[in-house]
N, C-alpha and C positions, 0 to 999 in steps of 0.2 A: 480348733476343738469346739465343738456344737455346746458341748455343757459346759464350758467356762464360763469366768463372770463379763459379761458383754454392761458393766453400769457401775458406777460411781458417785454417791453424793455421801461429800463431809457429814457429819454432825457434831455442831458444836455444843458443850454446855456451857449455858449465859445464863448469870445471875436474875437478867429480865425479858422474856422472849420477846414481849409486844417493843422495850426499847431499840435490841438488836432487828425486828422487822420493820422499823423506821428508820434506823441506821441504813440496814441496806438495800429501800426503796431509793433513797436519793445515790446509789450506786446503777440505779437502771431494774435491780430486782423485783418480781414483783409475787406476792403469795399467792402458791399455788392451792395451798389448802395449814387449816390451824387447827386445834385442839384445845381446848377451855374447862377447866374444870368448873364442877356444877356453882362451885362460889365466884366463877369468873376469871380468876384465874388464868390467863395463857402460860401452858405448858410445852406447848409442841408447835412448829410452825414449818415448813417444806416452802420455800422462794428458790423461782425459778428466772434466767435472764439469760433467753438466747438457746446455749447451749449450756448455762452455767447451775447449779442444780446447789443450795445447801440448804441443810436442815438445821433446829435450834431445838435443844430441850432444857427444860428452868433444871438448874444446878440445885443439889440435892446440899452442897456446900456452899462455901463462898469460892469465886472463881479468882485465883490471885496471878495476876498477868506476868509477875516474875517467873511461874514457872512451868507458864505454857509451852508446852514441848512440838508446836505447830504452828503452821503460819500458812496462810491461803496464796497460790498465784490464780491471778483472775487475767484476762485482758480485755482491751476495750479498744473498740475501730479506730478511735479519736481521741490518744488519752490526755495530749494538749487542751483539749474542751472539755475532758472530763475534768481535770486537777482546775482549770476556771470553776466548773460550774460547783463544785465542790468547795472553795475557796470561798465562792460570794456565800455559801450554806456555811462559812463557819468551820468547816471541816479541815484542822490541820492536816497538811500536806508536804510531804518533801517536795524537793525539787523535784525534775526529771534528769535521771541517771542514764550513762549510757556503759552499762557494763558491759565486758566480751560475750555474754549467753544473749544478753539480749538489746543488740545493736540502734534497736530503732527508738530505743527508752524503755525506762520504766522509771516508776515512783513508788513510795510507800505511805502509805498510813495507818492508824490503829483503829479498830473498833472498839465500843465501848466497854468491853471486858479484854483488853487488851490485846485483843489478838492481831499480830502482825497481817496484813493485805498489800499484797504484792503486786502492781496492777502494770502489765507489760501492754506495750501497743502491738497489735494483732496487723496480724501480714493481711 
């Protein structure tokens, strides 16, 4: 079908958008474009990595990680170097998992407004 939707990026609401675009520069991300309000303010942010596209908007609420109803999968060429290089940055990290869906690993971590990131090793 010619008019269907041919695109996809999440967006998430984060309590702090410039935190969350620091968060997931050290995942490989990088900002494709931001949005500032005239006090300065970051409210909007679009990071792109590869083929991986999400967006951030500052939360109009408080964002409480009990009862976010989402959770990102990502993958990464190399995710044994990625859960390293992540590690030496600080960033808790599960182990690497080898579930039935996804044979070759995966691990998990949270970002800073809690949201679950599911990062599978890519075929």
């Amino acid at each position: 079908m010619d008019s269907g939707v041919n695109g996809l990026i999440p967006m998430a609401n984060v309590a702090d958008v410039e935190r969350s675009m620091h968060f997931y520069e050290q995942l490989g991300f990088d900002v494709k474009t931001n949005w500032k309000k005239d006090d300065g303010t970051m409210q909007w942010a679009h990071l792109k990595s590869s083929n991986g596209h999400i967006m951030f908007a500052r939360a109009d609420t408080a964002v409480d990680k009990r009862v976010q109803g989402v959770l990102f999968y990502m993958y990464s060429p190399n995710l044994a170097a990625l859960r390293e290089h992540l590690l030496q940055l600080g960033v808790k990290v599960s182990p690497i998992t080898y579930p039935f869906y996804m044979e070759k690993g995966e691990m998990q971590i949270e970002d800073p407004d809690g949201y679950c990131l599911l990062i599978g090793q890519a075929e």
